[in-house]
Backbone bond lengths (Angstrom), bond angles and torsions (degrees), N, CA, C in turn:
res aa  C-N    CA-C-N  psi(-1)  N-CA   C-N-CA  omega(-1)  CA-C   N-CA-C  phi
1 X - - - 1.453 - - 1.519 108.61 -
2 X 1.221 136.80 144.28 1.156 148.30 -162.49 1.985 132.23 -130.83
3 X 1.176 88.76 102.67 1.573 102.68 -150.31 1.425 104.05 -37.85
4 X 1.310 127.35 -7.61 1.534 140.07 158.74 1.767 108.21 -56.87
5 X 1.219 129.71 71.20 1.417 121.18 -176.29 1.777 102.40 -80.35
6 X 1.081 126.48 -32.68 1.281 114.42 -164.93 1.162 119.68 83.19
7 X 0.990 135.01 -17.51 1.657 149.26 178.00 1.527 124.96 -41.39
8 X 1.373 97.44 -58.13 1.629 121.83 169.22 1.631 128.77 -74.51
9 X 1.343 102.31 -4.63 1.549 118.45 -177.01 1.669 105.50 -71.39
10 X 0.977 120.45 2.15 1.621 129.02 157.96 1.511 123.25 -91.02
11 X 1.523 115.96 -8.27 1.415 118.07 -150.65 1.431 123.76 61.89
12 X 1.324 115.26 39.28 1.570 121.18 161.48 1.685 111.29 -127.97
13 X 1.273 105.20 160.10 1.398 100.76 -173.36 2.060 88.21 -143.37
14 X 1.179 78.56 152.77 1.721 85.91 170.40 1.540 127.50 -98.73
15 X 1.189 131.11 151.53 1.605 139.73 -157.30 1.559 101.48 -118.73
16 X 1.282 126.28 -179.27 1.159 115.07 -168.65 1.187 95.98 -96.55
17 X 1.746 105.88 144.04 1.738 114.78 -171.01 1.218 102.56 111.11
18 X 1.707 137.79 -29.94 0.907 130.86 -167.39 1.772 124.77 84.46
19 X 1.858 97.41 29.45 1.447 114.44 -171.74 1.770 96.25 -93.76
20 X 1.324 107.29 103.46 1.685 112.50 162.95 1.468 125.01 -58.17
21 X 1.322 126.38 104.57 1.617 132.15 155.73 1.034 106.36 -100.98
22 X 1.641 104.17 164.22 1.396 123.10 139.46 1.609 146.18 -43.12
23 X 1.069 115.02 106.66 2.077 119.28 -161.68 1.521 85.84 -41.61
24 X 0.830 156.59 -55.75 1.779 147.05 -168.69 1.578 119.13 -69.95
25 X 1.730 109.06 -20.29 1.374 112.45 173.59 1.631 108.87 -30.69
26 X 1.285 129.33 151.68 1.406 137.73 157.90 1.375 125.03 -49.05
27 X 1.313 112.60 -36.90 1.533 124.30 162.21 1.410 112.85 -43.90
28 X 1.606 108.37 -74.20 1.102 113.16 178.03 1.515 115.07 -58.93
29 X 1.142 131.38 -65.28 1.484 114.00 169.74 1.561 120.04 -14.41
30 X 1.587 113.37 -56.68 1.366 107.52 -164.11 1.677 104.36 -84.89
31 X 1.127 137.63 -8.25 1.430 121.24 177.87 1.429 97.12 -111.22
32 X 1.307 150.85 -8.63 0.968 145.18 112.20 1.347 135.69 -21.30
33 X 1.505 137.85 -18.78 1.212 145.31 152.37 1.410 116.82 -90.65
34 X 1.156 114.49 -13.26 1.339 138.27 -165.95 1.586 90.64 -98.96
35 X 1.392 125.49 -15.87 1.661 110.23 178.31 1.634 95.74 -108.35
36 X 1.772 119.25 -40.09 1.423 100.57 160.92 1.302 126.16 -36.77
37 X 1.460 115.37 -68.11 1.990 103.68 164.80 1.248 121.06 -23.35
38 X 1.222 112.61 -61.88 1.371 109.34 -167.69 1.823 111.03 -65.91
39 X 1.263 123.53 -33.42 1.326 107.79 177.76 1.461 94.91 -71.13
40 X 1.615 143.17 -52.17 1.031 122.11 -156.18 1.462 109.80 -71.50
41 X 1.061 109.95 -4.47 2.085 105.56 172.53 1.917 90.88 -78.66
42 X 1.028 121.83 -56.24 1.681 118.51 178.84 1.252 113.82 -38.98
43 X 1.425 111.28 -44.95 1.568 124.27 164.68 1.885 121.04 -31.20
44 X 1.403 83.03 -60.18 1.715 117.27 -168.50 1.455 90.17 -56.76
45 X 1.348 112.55 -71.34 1.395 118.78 -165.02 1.235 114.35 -65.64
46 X 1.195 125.16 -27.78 1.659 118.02 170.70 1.131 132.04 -42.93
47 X 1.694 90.94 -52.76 1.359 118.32 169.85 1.784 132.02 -76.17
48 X 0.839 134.41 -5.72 1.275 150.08 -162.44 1.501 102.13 -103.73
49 X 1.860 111.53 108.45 1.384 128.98 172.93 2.251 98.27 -58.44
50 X 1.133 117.36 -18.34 1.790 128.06 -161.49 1.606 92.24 -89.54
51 X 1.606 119.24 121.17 1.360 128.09 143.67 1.279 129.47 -62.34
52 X 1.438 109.23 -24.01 1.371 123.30 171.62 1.798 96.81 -56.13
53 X 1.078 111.76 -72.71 1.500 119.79 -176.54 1.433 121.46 -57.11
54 X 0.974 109.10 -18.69 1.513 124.85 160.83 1.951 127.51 -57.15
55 X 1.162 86.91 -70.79 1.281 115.03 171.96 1.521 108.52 -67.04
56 X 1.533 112.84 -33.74 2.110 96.39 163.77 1.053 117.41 -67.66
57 X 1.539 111.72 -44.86 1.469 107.83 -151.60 1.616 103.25 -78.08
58 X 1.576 127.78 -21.68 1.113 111.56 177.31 1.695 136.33 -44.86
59 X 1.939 101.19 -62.94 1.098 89.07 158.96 1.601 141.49 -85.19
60 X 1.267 100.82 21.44 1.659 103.02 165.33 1.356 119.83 -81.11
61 X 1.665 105.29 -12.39 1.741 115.92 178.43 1.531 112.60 -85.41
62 X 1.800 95.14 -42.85 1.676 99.55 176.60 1.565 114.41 -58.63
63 X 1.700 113.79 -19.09 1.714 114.95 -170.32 1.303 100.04 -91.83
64 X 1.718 121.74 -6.73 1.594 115.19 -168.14 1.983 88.07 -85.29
65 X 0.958 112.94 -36.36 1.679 110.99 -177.12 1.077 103.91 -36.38
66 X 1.536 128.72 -59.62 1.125 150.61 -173.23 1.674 117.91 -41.80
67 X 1.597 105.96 -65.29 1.577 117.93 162.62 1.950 116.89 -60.27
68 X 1.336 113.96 -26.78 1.154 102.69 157.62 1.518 130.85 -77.66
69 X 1.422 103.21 -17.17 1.910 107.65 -178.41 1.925 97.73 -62.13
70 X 1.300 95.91 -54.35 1.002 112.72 -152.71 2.002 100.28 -65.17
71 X 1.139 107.63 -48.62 1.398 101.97 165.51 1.273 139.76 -73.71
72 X 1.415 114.50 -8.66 1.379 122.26 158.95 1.226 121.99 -79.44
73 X 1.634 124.82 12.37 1.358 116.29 -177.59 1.554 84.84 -130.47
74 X 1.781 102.18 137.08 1.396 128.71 169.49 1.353 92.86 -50.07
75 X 1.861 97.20 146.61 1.731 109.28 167.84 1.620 98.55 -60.75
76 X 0.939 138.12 -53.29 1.585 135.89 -157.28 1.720 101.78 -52.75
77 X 1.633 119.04 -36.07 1.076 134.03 -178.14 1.443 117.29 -62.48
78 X 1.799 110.77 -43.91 1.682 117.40 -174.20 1.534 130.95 -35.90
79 X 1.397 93.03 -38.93 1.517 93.99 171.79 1.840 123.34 -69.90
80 X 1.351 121.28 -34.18 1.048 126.58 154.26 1.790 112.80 -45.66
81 X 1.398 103.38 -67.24 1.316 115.12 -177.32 1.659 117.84 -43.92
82 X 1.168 116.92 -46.05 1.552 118.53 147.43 1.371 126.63 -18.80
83 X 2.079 83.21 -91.34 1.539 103.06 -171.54 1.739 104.20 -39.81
84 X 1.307 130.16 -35.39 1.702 121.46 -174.20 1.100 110.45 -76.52
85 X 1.956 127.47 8.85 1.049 113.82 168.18 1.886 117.32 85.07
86 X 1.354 113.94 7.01 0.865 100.57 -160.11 1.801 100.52 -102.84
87 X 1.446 117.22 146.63 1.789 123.00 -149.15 1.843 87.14 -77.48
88 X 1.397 81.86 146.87 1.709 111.46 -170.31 1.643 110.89 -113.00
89 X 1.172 140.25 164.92 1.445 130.54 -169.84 1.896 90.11 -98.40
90 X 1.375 94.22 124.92 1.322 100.42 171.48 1.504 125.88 -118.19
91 X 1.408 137.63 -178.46 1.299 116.86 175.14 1.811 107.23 -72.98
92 X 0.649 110.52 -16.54 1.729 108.00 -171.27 1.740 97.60 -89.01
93 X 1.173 125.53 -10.35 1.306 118.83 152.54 1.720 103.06 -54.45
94 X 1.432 81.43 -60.04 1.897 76.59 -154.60 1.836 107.45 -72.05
95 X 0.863 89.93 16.94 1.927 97.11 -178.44 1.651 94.36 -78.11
96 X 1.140 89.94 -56.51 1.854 96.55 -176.92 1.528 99.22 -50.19
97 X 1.257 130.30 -38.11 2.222 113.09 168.63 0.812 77.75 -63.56
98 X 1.211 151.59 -90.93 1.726 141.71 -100.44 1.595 88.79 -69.15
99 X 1.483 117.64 -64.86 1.305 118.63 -173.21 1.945 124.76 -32.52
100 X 1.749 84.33 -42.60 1.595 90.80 -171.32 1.641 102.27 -81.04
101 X 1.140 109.22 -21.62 1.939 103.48 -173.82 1.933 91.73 -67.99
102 X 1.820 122.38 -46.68 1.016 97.99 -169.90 1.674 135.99 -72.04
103 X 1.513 95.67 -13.04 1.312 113.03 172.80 1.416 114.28 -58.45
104 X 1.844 110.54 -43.55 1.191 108.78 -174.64 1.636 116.46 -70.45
105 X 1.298 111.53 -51.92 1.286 122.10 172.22 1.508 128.49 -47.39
106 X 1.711 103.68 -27.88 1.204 88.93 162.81 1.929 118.82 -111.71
107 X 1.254 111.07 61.49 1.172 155.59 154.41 1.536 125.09 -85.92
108 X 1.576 99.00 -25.77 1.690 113.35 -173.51 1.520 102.79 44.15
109 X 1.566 112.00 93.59 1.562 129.40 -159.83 1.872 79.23 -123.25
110 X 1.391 113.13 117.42 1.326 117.51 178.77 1.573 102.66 -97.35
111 X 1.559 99.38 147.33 1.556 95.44 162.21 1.889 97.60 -176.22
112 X 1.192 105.74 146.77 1.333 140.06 -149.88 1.606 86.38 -101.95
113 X 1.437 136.25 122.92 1.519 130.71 114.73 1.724 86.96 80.34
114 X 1.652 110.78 -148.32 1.379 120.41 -159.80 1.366 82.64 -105.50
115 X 1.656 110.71 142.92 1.131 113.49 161.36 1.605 119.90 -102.61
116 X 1.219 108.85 161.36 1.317 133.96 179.22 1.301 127.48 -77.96
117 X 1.506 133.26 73.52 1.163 124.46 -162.46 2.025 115.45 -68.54
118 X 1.282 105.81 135.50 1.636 124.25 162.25 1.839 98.64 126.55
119 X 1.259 119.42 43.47 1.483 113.37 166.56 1.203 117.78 -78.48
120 X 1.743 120.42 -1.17 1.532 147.34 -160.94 1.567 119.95 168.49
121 X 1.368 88.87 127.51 1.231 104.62 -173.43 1.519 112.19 -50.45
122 X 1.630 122.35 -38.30 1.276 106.47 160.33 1.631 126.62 -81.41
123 X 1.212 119.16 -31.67 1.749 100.05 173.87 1.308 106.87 -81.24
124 X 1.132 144.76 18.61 1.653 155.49 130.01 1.576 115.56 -45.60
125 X 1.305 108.60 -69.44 1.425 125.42 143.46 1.494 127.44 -30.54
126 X 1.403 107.07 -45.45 1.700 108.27 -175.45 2.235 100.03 -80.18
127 X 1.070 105.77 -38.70 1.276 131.02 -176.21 2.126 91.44 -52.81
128 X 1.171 93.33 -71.83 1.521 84.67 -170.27 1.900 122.09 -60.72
129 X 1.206 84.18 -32.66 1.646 101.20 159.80 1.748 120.98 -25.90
130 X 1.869 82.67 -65.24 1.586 97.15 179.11 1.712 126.88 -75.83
131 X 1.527 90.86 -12.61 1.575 85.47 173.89 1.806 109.35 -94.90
132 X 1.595 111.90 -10.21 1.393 100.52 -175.91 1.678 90.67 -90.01
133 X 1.546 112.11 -17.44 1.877 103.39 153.13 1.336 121.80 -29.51
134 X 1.572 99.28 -72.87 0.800 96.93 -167.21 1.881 133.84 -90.73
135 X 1.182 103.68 16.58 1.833 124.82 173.39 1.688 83.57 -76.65
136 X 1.503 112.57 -64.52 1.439 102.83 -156.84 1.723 118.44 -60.19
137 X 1.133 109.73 -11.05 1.629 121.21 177.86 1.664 91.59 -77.31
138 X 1.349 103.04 -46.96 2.226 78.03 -166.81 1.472 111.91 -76.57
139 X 1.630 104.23 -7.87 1.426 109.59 -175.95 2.123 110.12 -56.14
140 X 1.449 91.97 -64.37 1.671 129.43 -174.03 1.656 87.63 -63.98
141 X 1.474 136.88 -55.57 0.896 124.46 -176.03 1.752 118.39 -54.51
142 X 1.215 99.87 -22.60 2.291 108.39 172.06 1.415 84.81 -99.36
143 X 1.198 157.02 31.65 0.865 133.57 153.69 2.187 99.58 -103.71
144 X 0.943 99.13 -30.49 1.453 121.63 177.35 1.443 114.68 -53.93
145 X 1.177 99.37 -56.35 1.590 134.70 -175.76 1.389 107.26 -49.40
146 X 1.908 106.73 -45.31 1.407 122.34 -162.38 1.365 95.70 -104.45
147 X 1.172 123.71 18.62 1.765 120.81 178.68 1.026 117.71 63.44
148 X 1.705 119.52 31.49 1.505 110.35 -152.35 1.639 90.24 -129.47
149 X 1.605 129.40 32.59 1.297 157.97 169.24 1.298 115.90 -128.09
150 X 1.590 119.50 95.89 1.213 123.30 131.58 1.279 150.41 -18.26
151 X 1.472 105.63 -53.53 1.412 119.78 -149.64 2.042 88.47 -135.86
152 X 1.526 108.45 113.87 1.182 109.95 -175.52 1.948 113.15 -78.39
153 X 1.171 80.61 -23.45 2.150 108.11 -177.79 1.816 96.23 -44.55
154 X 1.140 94.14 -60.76 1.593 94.20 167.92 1.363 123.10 -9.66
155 X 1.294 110.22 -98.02 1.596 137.66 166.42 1.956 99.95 -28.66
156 X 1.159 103.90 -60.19 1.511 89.47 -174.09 1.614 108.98 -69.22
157 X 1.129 128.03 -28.47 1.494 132.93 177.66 1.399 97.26 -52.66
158 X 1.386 136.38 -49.72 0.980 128.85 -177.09 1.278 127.89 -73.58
159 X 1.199 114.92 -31.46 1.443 132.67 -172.27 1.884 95.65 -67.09
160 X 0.847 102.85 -62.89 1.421 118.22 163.29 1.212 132.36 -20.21
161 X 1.067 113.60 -59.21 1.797 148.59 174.89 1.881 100.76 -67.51
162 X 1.566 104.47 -49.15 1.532 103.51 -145.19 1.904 75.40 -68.15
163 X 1.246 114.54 -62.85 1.928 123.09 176.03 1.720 101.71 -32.06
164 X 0.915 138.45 -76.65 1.242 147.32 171.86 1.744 111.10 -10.22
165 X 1.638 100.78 -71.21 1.547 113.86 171.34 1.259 111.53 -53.83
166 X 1.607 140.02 -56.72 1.306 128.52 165.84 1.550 126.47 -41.76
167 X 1.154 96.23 -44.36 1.914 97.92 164.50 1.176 104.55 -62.80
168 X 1.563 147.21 -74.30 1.260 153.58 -160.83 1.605 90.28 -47.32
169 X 1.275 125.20 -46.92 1.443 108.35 -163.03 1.398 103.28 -83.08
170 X 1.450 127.25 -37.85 1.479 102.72 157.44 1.637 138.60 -25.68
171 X 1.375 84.91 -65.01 1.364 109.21 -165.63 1.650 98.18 -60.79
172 X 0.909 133.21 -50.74 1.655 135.59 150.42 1.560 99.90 -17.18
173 X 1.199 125.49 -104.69 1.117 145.28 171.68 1.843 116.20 4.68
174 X 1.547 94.09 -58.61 1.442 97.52 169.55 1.446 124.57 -109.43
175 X 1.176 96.28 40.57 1.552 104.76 166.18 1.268 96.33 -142.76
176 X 1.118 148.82 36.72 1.596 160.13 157.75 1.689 120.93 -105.94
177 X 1.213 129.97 154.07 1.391 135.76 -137.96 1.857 77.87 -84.97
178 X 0.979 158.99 145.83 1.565 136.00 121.52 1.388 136.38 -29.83
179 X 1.472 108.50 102.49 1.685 98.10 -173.94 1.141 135.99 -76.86
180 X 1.541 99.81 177.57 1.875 95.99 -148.89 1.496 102.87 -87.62
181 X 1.252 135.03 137.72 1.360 146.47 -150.62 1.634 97.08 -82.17
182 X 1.355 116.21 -26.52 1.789 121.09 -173.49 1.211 100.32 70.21
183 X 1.373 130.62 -25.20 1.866 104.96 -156.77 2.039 92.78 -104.48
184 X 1.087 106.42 171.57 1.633 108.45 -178.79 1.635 103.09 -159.89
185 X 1.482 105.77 137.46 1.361 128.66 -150.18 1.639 91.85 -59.14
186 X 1.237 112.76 168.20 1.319 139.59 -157.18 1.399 118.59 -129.50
């Protein structure tokens, strides 16, 4: 079989169940940003000399699968989507951020005012992370809007996550060598 389906060559894509929309539907928008995150956490982690950062961001990618299952299936669908057992975003998902923000924080992770993202190629990385965080929150949030959210846990999972990545990219930041400026006085 050949990952070439042909399917979508109309501008429709299918949802779980085999429910046809439009590639611009709102659905798709929001679990669709929800897979940008997830490559840009792959991003993060590629890049990142820190095991610490390694070892978070993994399963925060394996839990984004999760928020995409769940948003790729029409509300009319959820109850099916259940009954197959398949994992839903719960608060004890998002316990696991809460857990990692307190770990970090109590690290005493300093930071001054707004930060400046690209002091490192990985908290550069963690930085963009949090803003495709946070696209996918206003996405799901019109999906909310339009009654087309079940499950409110969602939205806070993210909200969660997008805060989370700004800490992580701190905390990057000051646990990284200071780079070398290249230029020398004159």
């Amino acid at each position: 079989m050949s990952i070439a389906t042909r399917t979508g060559d109309s501008g429709s894509t299918g949802l779980m169940y085999n429910r046809r929309v439009s590639k611009c539907h709102p659905r798709v928008e929001a679990y669709g940003t929800v897979d940008e995150l997830n490559a840009a956490l792959g991003l993060a982690r590629a890049l990142t000399p820190h095991a610490f950062v390694r070892e978070a961001l993994l399963p925060i990618q394996r839990d984004l699968v999760t928020v995409m299952g769940e948003l790729a299936t029409a509300v009319d669908d959820l109850p099916r989507y259940n009954a197959d057992g398949y994992p839903t975003v719960t608060p004890s998902l998002t316990g696991k951020l809460d857990a990692l923000v307190s770990a970090i924080e109590a690290q005493s992770v300093t930071f001054h005012g707004w930060a400046t993202p690209g002091a490192t190629p990985d908290a550069a990385a963690l930085d963009v992370a949090r803003t495709t965080a946070r696209r996918a929150e206003r996405r799901i949030c019109q999906l909310q809007e339009d009654d087309q959210l079940r499950n409110p846990e969602i939205i806070i999972h993210l909200n969660r996550l997008s805060d989370l990545l700004w800490l992580l990219a701190r905390w990057v930041e000051s646990h990284s060598a200071p780079p070398e400026s290249g230029t020398t006085a004159a």
